[in-house]
C-alpha positions in Angstrom: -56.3 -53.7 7.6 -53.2 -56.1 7.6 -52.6 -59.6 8.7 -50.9 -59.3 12.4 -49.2 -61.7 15.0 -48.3 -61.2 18.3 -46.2 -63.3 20.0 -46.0 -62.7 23.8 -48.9 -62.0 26.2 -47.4 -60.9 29.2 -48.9 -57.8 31.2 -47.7 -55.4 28.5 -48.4 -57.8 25.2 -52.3 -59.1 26.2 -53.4 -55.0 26.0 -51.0 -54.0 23.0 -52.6 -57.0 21.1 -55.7 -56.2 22.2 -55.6 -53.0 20.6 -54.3 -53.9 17.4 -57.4 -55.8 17.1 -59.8 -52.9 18.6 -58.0 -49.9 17.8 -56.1 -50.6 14.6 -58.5 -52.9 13.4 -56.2 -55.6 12.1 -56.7 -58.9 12.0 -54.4 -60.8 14.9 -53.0 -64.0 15.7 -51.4 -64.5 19.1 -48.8 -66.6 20.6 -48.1 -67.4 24.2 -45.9 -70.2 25.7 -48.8 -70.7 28.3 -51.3 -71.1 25.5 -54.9 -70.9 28.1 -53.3 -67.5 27.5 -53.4 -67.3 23.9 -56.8 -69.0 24.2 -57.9 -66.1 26.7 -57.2 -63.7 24.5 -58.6 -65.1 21.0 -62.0 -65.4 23.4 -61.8 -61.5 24.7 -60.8 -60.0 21.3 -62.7 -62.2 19.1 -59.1 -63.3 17.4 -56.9 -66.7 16.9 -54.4 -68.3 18.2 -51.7 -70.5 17.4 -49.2 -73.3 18.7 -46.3 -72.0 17.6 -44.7 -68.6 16.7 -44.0 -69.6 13.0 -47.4 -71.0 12.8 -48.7 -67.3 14.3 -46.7 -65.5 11.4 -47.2 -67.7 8.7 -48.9 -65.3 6.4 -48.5 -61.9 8.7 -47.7 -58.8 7.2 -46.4 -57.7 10.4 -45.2 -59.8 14.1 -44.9 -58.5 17.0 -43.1 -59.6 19.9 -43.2 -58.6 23.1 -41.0 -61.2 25.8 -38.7 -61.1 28.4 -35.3 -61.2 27.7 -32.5 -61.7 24.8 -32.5 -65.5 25.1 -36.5 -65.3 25.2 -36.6 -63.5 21.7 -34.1 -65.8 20.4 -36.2 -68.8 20.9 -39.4 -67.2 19.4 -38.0 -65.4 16.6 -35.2 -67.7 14.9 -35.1 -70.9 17.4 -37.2 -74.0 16.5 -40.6 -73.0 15.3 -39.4 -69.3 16.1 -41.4 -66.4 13.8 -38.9 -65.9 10.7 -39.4 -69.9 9.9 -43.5 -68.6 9.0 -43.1 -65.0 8.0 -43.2 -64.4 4.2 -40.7 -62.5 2.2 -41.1 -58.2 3.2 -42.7 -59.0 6.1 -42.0 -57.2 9.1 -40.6 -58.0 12.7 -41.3 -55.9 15.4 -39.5 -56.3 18.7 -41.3 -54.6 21.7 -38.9 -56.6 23.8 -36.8 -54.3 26.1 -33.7 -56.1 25.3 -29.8 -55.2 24.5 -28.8 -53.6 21.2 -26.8 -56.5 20.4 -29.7 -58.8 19.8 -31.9 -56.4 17.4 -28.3 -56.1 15.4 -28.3 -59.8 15.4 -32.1 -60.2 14.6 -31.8 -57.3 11.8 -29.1 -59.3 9.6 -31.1 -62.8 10.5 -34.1 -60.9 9.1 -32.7 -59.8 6.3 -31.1 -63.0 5.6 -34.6 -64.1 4.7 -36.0 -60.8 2.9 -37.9 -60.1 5.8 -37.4 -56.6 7.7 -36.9 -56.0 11.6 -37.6 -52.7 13.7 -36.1 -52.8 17.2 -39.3 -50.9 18.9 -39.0 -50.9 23.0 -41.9 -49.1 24.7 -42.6 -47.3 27.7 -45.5 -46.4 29.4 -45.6 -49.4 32.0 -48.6 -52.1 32.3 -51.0 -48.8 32.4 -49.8 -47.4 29.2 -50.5 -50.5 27.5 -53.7 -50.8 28.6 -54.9 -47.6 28.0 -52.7 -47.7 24.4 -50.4 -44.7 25.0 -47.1 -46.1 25.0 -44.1 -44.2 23.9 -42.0 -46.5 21.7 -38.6 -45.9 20.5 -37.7 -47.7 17.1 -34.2 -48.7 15.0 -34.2 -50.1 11.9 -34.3 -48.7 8.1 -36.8 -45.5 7.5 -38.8 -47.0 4.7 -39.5 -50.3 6.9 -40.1 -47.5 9.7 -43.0 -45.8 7.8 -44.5 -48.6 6.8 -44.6 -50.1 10.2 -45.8 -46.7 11.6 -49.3 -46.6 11.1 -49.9 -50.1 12.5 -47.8 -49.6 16.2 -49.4 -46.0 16.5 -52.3 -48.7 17.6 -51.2 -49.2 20.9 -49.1 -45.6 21.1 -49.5 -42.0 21.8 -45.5 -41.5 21.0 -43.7 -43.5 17.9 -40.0 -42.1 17.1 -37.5 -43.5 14.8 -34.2 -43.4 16.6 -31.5 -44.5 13.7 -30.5 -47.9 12.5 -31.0 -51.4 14.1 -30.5 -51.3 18.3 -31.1 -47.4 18.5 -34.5 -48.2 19.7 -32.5 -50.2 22.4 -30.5 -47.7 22.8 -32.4 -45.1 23.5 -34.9 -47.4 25.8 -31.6 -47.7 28.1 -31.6 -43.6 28.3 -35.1 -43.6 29.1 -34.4 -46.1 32.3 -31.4 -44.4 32.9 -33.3 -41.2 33.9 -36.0 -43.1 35.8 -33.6 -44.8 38.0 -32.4 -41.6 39.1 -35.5 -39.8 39.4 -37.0 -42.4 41.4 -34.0 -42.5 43.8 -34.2 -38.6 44.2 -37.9 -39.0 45.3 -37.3 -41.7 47.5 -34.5 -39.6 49.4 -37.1 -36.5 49.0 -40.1 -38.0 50.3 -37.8 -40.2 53.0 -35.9 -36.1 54.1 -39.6 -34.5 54.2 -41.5 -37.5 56.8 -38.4 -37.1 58.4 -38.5 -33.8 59.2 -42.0 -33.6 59.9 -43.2 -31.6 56.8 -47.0 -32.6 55.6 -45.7 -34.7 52.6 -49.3 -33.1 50.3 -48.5 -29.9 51.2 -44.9 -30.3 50.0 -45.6 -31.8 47.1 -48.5 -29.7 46.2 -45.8 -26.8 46.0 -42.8 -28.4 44.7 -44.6 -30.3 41.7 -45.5 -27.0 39.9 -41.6 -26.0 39.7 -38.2 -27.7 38.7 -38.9 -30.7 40.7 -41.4 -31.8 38.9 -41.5 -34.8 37.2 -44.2 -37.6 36.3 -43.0 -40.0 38.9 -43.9 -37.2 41.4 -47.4 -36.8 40.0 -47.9 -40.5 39.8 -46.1 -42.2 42.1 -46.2 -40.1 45.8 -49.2 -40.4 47.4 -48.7 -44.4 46.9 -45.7 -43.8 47.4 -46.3 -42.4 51.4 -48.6 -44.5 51.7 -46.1 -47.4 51.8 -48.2 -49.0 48.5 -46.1 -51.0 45.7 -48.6 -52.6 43.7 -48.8 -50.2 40.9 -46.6 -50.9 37.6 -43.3 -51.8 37.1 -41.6 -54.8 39.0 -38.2 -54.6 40.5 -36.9 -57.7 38.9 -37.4 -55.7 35.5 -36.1 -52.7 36.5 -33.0 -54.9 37.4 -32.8 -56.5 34.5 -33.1 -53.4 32.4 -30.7 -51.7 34.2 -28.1 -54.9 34.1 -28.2 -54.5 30.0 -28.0 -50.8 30.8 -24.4 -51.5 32.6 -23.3 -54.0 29.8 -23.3 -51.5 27.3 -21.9 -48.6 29.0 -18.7 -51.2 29.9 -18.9 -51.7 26.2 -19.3 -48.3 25.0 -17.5 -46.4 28.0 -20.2 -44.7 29.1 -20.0 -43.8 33.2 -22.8 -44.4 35.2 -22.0 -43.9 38.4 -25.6 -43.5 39.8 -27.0 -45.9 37.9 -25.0 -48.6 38.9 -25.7 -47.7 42.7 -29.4 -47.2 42.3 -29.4 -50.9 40.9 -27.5 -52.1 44.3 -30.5 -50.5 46.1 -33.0 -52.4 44.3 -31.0 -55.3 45.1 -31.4 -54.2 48.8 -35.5 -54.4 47.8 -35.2 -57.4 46.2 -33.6 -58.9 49.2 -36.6 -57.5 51.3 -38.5 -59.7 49.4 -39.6 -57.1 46.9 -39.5 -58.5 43.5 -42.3 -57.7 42.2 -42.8 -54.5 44.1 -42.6 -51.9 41.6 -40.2 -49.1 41.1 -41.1 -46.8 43.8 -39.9 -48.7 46.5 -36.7 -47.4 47.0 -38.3 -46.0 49.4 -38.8 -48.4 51.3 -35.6 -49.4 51.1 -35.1 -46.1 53.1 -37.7 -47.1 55.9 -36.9 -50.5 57.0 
């Protein structure tokens, strides 16, 4: 059993917490900026809570974060009263943040800077892989720290790869939503074609799910999908900001993205439908107005 903090109890953190607690057995201190939050949680999982990150990691052998965006992770992690002002010398710092490569560089020499260790560790899996503990998560950092750090994360995961060094977990989290963008859009414009042409959408799918077409956001996403439904994972403004730190590197590292970068103007279209927090799928409904 080790000493844990989480910082960050947003729809993914509250159920990755949870089961560091349940499944990992660990003894965890949480963190929220809305602390009835924190509070909730210490009450479901029998744990604690505290006031302040550095207060949450004071003592931790490892903290976790999980928040919303570079500057978010900033202020919780080396701000005022941010995590590395509490955590104790070989300590680790795990960021479950999707957020830009550049940060976990940054946080991996502010880490070091005070003989603690950082992991860049980005999951996906969505709100129900969290829940039901089977995220994928894609780390960077040193291999040593890695292993170490291994055991405790496979509480909440199915899938836990080291990638490289620092911001490879990053890296390879913008690959992942790469891919989805683009099979999401291709499903939309399937699903959109077939309605349109008066195919029974089941039937189709039934069929074309067992061959090359395949994919999980078929199998998950399609009946909801035809039904016009949105509620079910992933919000558009996310998927937006995911894919804008997506862009940013490939302008720094050259990469073309061609599809990418249109499939983010179409959930611009959604979000201008009022669709925020609809989740990925509804670029088809972009489609259908």
């Amino acid at each position: 059993m080790a000493k844990v903090a989480f910082i960050g109890l947003g729809v993914m953190g509250f159920p990755m917490a949870g089961h560091l607690k349940t499944q990992g057995g660990h003894d965890v201190t949480v963190y929220n900026r809305t602390a009835d939050k924190a509070a909730a949680w210490a009450e479901k999982f029998s744990g604690k809570s505290a006031t302040t990150p550095a207060e949450a990691a004071t003592g931790a052998d490892f903290v976790f974060v999980c928040v919303g965006n570079d500057e978010d992770l900033r202020s919780v992690t080396s701000g005022e009263n941010g995590a590395l002002h509490g955590m104790k010398p070989g300590s680790v710092l795990i960021d479950n943040t999707t957020a830009s490569a550049e940060v976990a560089r940054e946080l991996y020499a502010a880490a070091k800077e005070r003989g603690v260790d950082f992991i860049d560790a980005p999951v996906s899996g969505g709100q129900a892989g969290a829940e039901n503990g089977v995220l994928t998560v894609m780390c960077g950092g040193d291999e040593a720290v890695f292993e170490r750090a291994r055991p405790v994360i496979e509480a909440y995961a199915r899938m836990v790869g080291l990638m490289g060094p620092a911001g490879s977990g990053q890296l390879t989290k913008m690959v992942n939503q790469i891919c989805i963008a683009g099979l999401v859009q291709g499903l939309a414009e399937a699903l959109h074609f077939g309605k349109s042409a008066g195919l029974d959408i089941e039937r189709v799918v039934e069929v074309i799910s067992k061959g090359a077409a395949g994919s999980w956001q078929m199998e998950n996403r399609h009946k909801t999908m035809n039904a016009g439904k949105y509620d079910f994972g992933f919000a558009v403004d996310w998927m937006r900001k995911d894919l804008g730190i997506v862009l940013t590197e490939a302008r720094r590292n050259g990469a073309k993205l061609p599809v990418t970068a249109l499939v983010d103007q179409f959930y611009g279209d959604v979000q201008a439908m009022g669709g925020n927090r609809w989740d990925t799928s509804s670029l088809l409904a972009r489609l259908e107005k």
